[in-house]
N, CA, C and O atoms as a CHARMM CRD file, in Angstrom:
* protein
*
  360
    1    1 UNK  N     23.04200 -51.15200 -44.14400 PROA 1      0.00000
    2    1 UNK  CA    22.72600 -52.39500 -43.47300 PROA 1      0.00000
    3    1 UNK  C     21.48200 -52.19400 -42.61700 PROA 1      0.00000
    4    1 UNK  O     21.38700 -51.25900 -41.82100 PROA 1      0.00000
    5    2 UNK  N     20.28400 -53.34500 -42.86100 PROA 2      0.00000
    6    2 UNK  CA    18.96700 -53.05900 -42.35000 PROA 2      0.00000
    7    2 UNK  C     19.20000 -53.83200 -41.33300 PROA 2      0.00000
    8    2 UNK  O     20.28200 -54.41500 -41.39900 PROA 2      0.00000
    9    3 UNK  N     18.53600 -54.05200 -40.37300 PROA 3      0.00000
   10    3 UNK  CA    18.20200 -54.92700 -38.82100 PROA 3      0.00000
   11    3 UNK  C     16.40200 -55.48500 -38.68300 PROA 3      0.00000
   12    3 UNK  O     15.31800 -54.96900 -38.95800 PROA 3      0.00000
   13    4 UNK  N     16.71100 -56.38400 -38.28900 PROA 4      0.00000
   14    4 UNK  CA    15.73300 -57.40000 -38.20400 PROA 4      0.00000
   15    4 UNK  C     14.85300 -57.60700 -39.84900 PROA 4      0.00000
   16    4 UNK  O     15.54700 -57.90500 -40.82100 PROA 4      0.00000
   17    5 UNK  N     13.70700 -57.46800 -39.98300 PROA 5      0.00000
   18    5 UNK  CA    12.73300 -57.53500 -40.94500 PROA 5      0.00000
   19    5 UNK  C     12.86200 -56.77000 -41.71600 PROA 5      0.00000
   20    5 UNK  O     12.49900 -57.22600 -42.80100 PROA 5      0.00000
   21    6 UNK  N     13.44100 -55.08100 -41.83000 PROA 6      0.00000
   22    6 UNK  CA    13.38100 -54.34100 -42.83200 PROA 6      0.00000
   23    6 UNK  C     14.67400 -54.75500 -43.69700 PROA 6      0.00000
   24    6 UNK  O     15.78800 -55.06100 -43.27000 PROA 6      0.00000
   25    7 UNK  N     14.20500 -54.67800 -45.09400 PROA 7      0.00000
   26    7 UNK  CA    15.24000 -54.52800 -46.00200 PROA 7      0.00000
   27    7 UNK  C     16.52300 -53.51200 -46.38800 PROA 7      0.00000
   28    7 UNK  O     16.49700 -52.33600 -46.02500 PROA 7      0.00000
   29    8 UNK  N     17.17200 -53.83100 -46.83000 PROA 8      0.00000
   30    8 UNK  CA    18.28000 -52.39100 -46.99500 PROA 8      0.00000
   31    8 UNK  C     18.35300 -51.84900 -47.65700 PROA 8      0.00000
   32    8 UNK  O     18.41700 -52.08900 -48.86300 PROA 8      0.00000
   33    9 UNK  N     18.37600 -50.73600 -47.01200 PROA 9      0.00000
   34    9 UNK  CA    18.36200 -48.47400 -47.35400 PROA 9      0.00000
   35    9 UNK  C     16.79700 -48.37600 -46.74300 PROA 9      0.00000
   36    9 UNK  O     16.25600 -47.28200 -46.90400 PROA 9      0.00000
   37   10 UNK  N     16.21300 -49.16500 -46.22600 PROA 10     0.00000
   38   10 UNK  CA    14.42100 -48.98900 -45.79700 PROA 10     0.00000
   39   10 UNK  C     14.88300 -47.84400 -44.94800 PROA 10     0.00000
   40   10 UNK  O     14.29300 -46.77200 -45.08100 PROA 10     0.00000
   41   11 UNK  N     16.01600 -47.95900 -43.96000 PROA 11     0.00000
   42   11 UNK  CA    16.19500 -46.53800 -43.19200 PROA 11     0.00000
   43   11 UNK  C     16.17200 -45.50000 -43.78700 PROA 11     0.00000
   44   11 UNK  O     15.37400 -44.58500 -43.58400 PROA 11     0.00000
   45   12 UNK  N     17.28500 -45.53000 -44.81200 PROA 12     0.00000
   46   12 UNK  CA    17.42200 -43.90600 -45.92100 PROA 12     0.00000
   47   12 UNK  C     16.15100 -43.64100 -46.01200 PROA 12     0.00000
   48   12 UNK  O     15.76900 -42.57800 -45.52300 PROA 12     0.00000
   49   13 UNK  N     15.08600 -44.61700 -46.71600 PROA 13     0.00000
   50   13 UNK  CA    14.19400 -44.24500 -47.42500 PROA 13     0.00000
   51   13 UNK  C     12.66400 -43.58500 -46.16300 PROA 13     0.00000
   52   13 UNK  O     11.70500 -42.82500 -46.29600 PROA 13     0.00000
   53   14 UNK  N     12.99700 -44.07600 -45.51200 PROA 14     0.00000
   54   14 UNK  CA    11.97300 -43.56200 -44.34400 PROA 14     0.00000
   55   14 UNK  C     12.61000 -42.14300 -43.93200 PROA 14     0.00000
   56   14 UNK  O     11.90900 -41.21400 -43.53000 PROA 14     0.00000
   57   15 UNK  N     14.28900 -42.05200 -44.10000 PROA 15     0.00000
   58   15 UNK  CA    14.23500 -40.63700 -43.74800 PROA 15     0.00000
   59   15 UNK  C     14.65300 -39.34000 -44.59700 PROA 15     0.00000
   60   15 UNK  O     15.02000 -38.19800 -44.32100 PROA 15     0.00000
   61   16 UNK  N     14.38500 -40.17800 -45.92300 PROA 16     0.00000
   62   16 UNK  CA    13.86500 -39.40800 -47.19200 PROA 16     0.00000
   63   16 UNK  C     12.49600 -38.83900 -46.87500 PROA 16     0.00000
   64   16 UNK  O     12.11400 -37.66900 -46.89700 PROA 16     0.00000
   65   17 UNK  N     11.92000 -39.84300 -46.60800 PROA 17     0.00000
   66   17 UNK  CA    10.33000 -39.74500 -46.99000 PROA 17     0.00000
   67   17 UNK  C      9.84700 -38.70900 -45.88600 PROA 17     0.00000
   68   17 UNK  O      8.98900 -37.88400 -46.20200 PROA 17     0.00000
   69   18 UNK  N     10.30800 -38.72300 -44.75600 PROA 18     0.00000
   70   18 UNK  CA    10.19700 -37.74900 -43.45700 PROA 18     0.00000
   71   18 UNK  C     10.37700 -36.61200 -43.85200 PROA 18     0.00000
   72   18 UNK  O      9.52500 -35.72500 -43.79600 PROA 18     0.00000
   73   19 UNK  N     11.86500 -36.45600 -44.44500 PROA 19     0.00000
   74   19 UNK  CA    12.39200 -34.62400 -45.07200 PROA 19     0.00000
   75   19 UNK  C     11.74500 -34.33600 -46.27800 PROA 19     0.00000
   76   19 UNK  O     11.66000 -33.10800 -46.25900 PROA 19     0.00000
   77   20 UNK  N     11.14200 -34.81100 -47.51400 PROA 20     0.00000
   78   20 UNK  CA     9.67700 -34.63900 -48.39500 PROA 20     0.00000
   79   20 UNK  C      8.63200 -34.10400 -47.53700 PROA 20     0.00000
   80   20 UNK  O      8.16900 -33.02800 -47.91400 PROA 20     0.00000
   81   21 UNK  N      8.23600 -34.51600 -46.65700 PROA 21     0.00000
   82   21 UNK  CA     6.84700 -34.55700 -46.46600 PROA 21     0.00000
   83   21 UNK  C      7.36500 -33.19300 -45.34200 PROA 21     0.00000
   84   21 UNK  O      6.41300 -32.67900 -44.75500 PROA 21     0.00000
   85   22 UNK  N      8.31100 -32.78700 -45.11900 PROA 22     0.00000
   86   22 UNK  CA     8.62200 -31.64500 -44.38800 PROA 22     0.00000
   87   22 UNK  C      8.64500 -30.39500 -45.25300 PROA 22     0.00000
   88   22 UNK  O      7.98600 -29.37400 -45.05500 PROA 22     0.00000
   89   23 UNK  N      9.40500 -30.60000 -46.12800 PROA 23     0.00000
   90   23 UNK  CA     9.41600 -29.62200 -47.51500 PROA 23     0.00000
   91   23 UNK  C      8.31700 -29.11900 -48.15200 PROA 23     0.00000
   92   23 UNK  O      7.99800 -27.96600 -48.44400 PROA 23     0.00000
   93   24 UNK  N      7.63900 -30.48500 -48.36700 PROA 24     0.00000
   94   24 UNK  CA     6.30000 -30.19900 -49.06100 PROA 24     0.00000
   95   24 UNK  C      5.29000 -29.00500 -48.00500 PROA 24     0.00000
   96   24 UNK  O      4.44000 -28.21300 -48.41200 PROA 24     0.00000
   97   25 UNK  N      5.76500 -29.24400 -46.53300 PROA 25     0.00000
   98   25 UNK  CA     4.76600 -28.39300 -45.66800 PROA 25     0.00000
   99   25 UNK  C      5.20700 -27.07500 -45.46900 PROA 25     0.00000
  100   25 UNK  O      4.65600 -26.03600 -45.10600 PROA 25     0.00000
  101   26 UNK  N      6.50300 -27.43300 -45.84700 PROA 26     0.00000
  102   26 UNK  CA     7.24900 -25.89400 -45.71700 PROA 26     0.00000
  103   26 UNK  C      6.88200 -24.86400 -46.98100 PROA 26     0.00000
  104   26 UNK  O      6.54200 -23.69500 -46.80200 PROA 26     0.00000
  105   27 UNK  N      7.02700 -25.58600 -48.46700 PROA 27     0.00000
  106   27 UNK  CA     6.53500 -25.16200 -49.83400 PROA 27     0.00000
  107   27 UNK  C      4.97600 -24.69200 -49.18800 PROA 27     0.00000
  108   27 UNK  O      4.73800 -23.54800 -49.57600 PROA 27     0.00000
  109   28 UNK  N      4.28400 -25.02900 -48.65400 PROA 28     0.00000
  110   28 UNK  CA     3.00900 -24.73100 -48.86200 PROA 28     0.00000
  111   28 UNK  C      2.38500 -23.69100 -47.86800 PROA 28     0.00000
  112   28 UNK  O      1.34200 -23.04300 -47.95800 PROA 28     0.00000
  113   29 UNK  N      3.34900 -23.73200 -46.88800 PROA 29     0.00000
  114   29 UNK  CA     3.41300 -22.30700 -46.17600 PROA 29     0.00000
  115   29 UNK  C      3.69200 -21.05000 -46.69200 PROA 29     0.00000
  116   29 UNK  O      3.43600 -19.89600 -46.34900 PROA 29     0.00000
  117   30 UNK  N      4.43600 -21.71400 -47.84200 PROA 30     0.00000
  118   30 UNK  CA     5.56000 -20.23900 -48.03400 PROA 30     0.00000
  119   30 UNK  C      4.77200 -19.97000 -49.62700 PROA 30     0.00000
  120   30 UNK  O      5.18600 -18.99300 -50.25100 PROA 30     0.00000
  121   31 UNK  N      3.89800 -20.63700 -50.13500 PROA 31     0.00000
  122   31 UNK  CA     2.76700 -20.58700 -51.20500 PROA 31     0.00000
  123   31 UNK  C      1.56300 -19.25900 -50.71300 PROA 31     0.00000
  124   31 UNK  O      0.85900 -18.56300 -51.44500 PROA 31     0.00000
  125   32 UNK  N      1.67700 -19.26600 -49.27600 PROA 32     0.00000
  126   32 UNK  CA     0.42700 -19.00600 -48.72900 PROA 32     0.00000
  127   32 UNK  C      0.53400 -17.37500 -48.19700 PROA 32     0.00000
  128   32 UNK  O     -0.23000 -16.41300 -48.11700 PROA 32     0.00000
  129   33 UNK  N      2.43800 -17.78000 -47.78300 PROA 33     0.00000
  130   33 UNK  CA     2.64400 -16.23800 -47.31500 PROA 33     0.00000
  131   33 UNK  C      2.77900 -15.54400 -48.94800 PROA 33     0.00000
  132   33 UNK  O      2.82000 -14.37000 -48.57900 PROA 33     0.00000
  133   34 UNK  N      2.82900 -15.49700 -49.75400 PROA 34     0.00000
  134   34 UNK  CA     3.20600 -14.96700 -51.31400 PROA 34     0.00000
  135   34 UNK  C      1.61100 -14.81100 -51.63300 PROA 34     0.00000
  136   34 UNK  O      1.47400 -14.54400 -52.82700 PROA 34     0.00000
  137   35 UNK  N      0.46600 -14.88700 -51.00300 PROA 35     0.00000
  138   35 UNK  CA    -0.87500 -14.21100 -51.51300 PROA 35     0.00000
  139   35 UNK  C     -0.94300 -13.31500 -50.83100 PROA 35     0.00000
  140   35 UNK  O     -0.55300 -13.02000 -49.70100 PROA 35     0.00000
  141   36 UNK  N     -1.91100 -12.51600 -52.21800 PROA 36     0.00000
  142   36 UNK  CA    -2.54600 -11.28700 -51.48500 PROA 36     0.00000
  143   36 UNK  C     -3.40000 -11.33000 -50.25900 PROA 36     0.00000
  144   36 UNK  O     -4.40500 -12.00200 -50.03100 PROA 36     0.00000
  145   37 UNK  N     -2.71700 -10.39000 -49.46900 PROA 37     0.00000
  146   37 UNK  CA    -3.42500 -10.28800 -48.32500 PROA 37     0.00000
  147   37 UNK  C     -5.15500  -9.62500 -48.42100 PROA 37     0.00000
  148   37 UNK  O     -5.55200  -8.68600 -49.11100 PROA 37     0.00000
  149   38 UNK  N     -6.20400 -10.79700 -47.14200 PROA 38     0.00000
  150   38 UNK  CA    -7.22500 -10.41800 -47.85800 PROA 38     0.00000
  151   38 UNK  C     -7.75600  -9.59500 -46.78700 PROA 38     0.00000
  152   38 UNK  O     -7.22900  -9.57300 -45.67500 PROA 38     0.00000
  153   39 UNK  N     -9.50100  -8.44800 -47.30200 PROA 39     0.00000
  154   39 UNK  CA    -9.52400  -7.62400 -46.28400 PROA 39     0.00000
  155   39 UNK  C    -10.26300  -7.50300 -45.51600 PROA 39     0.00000
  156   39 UNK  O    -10.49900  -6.63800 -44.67300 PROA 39     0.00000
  157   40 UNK  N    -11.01300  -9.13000 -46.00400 PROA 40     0.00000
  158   40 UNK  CA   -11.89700  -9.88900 -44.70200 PROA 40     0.00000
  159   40 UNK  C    -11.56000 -11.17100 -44.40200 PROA 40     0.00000
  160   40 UNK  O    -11.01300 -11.68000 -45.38000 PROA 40     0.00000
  161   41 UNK  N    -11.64500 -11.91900 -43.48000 PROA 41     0.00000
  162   41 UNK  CA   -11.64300 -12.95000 -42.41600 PROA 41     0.00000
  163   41 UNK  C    -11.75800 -14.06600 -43.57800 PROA 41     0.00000
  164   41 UNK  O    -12.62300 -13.74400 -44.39200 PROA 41     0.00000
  165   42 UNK  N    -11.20900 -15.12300 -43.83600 PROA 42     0.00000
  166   42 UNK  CA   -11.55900 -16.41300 -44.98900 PROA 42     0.00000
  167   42 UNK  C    -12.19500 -16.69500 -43.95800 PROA 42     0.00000
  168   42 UNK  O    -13.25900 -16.71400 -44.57700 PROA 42     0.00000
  169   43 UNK  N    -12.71500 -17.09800 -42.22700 PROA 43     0.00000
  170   43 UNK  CA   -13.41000 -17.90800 -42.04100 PROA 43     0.00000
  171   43 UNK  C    -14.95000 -17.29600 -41.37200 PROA 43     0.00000
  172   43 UNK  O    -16.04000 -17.85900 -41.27400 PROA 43     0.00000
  173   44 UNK  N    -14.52600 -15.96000 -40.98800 PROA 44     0.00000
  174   44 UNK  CA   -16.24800 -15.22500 -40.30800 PROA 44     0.00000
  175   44 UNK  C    -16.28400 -13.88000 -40.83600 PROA 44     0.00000
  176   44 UNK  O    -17.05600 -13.02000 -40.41200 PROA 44     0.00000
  177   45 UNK  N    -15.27900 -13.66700 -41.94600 PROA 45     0.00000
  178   45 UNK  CA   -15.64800 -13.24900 -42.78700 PROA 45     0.00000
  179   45 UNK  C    -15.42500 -11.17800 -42.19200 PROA 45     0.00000
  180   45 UNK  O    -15.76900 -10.26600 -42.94400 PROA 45     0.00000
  181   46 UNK  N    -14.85100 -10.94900 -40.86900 PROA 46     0.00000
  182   46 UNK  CA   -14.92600  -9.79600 -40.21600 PROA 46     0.00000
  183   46 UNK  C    -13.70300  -9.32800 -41.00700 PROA 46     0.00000
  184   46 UNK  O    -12.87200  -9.98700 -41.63200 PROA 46     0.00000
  185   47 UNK  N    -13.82100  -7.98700 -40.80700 PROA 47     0.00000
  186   47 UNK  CA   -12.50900  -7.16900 -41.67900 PROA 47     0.00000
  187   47 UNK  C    -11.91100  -7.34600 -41.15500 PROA 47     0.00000
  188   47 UNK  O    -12.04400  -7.73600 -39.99500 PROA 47     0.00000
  189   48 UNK  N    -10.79800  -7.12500 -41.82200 PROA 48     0.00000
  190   48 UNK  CA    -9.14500  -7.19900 -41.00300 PROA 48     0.00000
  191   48 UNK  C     -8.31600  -6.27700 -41.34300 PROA 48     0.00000
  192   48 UNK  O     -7.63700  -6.10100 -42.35400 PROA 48     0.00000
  193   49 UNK  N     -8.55000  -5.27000 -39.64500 PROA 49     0.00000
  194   49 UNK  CA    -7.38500  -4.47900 -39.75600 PROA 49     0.00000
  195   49 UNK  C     -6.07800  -4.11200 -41.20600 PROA 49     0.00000
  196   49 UNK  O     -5.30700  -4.88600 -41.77500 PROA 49     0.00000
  197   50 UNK  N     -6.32200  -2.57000 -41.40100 PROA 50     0.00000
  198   50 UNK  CA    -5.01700  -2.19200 -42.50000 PROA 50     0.00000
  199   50 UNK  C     -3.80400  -2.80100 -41.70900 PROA 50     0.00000
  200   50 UNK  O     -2.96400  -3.55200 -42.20400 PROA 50     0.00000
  201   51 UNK  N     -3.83500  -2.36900 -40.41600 PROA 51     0.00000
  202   51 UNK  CA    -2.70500  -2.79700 -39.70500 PROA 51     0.00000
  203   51 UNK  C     -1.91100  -4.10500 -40.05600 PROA 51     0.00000
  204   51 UNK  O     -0.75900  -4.22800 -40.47200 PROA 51     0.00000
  205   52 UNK  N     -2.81100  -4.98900 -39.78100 PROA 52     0.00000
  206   52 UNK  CA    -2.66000  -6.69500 -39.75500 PROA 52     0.00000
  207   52 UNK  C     -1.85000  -6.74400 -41.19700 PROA 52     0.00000
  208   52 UNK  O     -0.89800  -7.43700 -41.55700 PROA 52     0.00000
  209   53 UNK  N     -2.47900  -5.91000 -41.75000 PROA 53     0.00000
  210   53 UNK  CA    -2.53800  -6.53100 -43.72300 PROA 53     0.00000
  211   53 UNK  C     -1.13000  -6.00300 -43.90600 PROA 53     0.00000
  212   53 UNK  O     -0.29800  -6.67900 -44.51100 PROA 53     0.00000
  213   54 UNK  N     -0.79400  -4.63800 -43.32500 PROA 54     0.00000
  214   54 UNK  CA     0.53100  -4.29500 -43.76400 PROA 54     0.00000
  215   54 UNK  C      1.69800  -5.15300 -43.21700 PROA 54     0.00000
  216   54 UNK  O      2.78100  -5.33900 -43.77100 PROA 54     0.00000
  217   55 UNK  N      1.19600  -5.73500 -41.80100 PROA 55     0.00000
  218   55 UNK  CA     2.45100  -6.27600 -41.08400 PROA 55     0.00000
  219   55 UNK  C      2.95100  -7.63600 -41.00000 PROA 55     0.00000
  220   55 UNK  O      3.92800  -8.03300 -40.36500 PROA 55     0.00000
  221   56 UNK  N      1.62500  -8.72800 -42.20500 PROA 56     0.00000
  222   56 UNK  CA     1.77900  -9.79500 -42.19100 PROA 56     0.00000
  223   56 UNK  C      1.34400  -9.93800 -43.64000 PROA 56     0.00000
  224   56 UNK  O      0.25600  -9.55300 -44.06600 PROA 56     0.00000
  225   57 UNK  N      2.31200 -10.53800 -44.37200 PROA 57     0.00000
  226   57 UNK  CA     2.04300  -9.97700 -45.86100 PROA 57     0.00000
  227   57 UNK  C      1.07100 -11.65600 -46.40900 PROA 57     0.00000
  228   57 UNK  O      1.53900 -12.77100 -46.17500 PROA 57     0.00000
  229   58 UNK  N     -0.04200 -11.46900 -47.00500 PROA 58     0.00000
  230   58 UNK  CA    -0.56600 -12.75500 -47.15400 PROA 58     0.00000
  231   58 UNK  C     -1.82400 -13.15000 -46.10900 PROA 58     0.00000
  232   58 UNK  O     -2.49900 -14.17900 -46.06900 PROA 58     0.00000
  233   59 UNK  N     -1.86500 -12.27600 -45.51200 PROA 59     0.00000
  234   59 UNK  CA    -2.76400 -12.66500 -44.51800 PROA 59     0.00000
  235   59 UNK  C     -4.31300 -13.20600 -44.71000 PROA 59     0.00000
  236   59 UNK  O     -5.13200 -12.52500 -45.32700 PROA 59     0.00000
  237   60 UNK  N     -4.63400 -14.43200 -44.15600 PROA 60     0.00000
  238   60 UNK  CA    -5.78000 -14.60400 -44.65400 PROA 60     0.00000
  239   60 UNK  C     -7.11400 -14.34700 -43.30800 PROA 60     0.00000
  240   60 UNK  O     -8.27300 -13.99500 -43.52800 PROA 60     0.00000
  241   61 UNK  N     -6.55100 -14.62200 -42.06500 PROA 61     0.00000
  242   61 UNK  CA    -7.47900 -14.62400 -40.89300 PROA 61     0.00000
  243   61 UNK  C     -7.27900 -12.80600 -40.19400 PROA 61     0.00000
  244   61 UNK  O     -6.59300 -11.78500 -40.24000 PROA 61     0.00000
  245   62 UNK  N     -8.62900 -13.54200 -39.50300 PROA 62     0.00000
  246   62 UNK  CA    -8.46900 -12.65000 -38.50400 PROA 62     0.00000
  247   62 UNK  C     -7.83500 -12.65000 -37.40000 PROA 62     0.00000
  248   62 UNK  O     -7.77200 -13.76400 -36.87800 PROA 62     0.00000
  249   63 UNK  N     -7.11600 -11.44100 -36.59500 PROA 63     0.00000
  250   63 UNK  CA    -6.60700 -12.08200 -35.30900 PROA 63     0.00000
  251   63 UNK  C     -7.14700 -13.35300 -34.24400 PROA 63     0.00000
  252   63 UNK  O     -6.46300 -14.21700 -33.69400 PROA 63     0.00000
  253   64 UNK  N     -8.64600 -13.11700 -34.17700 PROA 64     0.00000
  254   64 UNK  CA    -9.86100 -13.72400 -33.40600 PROA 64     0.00000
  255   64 UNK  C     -9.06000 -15.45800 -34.13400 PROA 64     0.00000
  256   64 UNK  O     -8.29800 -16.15800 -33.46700 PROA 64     0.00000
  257   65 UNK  N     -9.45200 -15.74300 -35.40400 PROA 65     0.00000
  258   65 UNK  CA    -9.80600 -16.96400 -36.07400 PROA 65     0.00000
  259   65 UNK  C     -8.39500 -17.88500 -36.02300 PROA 65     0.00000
  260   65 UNK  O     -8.25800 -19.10200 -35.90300 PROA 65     0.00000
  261   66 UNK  N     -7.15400 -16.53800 -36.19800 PROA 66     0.00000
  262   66 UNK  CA    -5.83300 -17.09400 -36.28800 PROA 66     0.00000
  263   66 UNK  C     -5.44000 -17.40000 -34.77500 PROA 66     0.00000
  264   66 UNK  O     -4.61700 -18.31000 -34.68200 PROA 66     0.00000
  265   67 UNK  N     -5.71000 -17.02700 -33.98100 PROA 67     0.00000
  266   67 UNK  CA    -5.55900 -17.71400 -32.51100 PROA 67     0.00000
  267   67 UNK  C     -6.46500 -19.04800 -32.41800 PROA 67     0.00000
  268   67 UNK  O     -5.97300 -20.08100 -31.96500 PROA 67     0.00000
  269   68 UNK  N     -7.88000 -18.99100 -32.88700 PROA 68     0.00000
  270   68 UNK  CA    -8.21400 -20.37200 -32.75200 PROA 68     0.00000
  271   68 UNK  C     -7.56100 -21.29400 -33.18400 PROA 68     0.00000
  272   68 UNK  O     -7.42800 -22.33300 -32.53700 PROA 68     0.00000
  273   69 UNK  N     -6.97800 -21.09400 -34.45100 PROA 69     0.00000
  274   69 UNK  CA    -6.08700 -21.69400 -35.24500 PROA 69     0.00000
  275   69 UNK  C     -5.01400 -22.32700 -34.99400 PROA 69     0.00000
  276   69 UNK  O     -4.74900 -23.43900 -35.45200 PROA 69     0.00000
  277   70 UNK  N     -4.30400 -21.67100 -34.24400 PROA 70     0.00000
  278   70 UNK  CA    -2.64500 -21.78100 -33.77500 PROA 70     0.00000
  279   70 UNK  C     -2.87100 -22.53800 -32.62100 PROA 70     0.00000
  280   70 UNK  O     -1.88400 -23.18200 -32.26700 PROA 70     0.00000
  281   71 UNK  N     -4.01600 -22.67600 -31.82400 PROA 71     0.00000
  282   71 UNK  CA    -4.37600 -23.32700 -30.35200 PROA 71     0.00000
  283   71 UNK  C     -4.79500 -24.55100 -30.78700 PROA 71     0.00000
  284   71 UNK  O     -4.10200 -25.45900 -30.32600 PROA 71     0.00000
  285   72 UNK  N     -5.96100 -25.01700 -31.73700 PROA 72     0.00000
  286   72 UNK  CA    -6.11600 -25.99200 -32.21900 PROA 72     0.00000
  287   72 UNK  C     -5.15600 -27.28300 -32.20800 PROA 72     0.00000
  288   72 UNK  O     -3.96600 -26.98900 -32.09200 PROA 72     0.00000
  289   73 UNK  N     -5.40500 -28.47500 -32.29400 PROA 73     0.00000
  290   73 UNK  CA    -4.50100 -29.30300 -32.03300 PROA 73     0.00000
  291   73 UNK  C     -4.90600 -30.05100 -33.86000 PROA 73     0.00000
  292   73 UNK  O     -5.96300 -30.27000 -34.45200 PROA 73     0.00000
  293   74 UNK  N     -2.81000 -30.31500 -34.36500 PROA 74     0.00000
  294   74 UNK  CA    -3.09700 -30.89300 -35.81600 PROA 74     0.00000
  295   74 UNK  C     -1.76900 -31.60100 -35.25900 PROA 74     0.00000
  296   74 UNK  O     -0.80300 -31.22000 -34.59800 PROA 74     0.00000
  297   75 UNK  N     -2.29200 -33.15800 -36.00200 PROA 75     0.00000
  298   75 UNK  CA    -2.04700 -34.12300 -35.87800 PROA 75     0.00000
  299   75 UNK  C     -0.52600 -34.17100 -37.29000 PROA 75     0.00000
  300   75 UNK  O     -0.81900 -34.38300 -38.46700 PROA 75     0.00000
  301   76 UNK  N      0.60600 -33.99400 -36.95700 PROA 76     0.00000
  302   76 UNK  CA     1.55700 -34.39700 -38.21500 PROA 76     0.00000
  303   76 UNK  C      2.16100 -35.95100 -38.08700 PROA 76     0.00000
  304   76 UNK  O      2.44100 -36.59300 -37.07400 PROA 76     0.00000
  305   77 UNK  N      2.25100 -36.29700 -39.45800 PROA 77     0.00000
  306   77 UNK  CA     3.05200 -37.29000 -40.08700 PROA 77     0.00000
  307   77 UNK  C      1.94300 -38.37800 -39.89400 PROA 77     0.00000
  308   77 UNK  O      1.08700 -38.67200 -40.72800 PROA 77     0.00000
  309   78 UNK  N      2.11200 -38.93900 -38.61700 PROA 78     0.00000
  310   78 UNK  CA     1.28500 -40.05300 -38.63400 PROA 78     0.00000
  311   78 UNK  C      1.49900 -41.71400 -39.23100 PROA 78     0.00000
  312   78 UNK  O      0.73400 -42.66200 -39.40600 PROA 78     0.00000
  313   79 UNK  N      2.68800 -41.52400 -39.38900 PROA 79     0.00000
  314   79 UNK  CA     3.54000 -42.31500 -39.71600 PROA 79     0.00000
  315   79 UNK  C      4.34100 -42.99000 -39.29300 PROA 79     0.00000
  316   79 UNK  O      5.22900 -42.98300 -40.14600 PROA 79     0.00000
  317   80 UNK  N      4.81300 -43.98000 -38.00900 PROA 80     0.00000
  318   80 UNK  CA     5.64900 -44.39300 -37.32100 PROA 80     0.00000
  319   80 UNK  C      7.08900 -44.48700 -38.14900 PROA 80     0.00000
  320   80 UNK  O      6.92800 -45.43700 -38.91400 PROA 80     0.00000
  321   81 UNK  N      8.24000 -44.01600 -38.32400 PROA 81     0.00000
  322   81 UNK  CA     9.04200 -44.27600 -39.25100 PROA 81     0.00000
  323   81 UNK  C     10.20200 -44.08300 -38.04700 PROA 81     0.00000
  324   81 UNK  O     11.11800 -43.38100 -38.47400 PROA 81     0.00000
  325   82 UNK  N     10.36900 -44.43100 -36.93200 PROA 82     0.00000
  326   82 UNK  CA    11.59800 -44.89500 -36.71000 PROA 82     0.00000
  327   82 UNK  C     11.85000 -46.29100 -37.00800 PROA 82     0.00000
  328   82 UNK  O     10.91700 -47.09500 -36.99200 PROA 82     0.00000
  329   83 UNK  N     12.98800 -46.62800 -37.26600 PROA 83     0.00000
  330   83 UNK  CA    13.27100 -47.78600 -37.52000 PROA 83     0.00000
  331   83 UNK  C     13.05800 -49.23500 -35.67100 PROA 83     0.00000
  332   83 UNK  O     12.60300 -50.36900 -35.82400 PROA 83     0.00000
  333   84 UNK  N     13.43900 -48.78000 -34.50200 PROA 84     0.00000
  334   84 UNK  CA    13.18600 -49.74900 -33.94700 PROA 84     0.00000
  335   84 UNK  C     11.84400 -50.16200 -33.57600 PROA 84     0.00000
  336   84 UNK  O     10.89100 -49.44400 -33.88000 PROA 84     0.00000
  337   85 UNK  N     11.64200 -51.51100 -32.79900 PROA 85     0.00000
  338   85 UNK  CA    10.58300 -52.26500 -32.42300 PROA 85     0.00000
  339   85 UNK  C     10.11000 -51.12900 -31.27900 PROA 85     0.00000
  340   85 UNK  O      9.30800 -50.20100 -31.38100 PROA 85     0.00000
  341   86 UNK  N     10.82500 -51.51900 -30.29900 PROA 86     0.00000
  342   86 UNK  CA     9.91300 -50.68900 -29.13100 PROA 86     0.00000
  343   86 UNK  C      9.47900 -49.55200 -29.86500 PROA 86     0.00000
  344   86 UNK  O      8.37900 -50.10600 -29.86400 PROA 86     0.00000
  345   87 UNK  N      9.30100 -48.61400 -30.42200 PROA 87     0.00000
  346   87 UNK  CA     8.70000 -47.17000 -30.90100 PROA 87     0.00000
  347   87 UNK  C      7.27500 -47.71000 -31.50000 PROA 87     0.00000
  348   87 UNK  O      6.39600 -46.85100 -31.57800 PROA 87     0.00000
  349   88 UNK  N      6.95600 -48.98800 -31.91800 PROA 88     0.00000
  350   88 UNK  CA     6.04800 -49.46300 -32.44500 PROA 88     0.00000
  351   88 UNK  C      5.07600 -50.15900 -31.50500 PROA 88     0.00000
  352   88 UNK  O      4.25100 -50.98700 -31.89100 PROA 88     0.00000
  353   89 UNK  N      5.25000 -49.71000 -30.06500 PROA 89     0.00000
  354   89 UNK  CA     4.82100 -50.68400 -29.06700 PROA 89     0.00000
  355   89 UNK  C      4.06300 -49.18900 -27.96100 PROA 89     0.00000
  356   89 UNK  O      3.49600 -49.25800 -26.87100 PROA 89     0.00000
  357   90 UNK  N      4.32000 -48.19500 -28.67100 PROA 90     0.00000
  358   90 UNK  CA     4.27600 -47.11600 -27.88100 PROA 90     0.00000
  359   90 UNK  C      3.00000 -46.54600 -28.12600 PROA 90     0.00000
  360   90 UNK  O      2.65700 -45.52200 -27.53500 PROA 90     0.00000
């Protein structure tokens, strides 16, 4: 049973569509840890530690690049998908 304007199962389906688009980010993490670890930097290109390579399997950054990384601000979903009004007013 939907409320106000949405049709019914629009809830299910918004929180289908939420746990997909979670999976899909999770699949593509776990795509990323399963490569060969590389033995320079993908972004400045500096070597990277045997250390790093043995203890993080897949590794593509450098310590330096992977802290910029992790500090960086990324925007997920982007999608308003709760079902009430006020959340849409926010």
């Amino acid at each position: 049973m939907a409320g106000g304007w949405a049709r019914d199962g629009a809830v299910n389906e918004q929180i289908e569509a939420s746990i997909e688009d979670e999976l899909k980010r999770l699949k593509a993490a776990q795509s990323r840890q399963r490569a060969e670890s590389r033995t320079h930097c993908a972004e400045c290109d500096e070597p990277i530690s045997e250390k790093r390579r043995a203890a993080i399997s897949g590794v593509q950054l450098c310590i330096d690049c992977q802290q910029d990384r992790d500090g960086a601000f990324r925007a997920r979903g982007g999608i308003n998908r709760r079902g009430s009004k006020d959340s849409q007013l926010k």
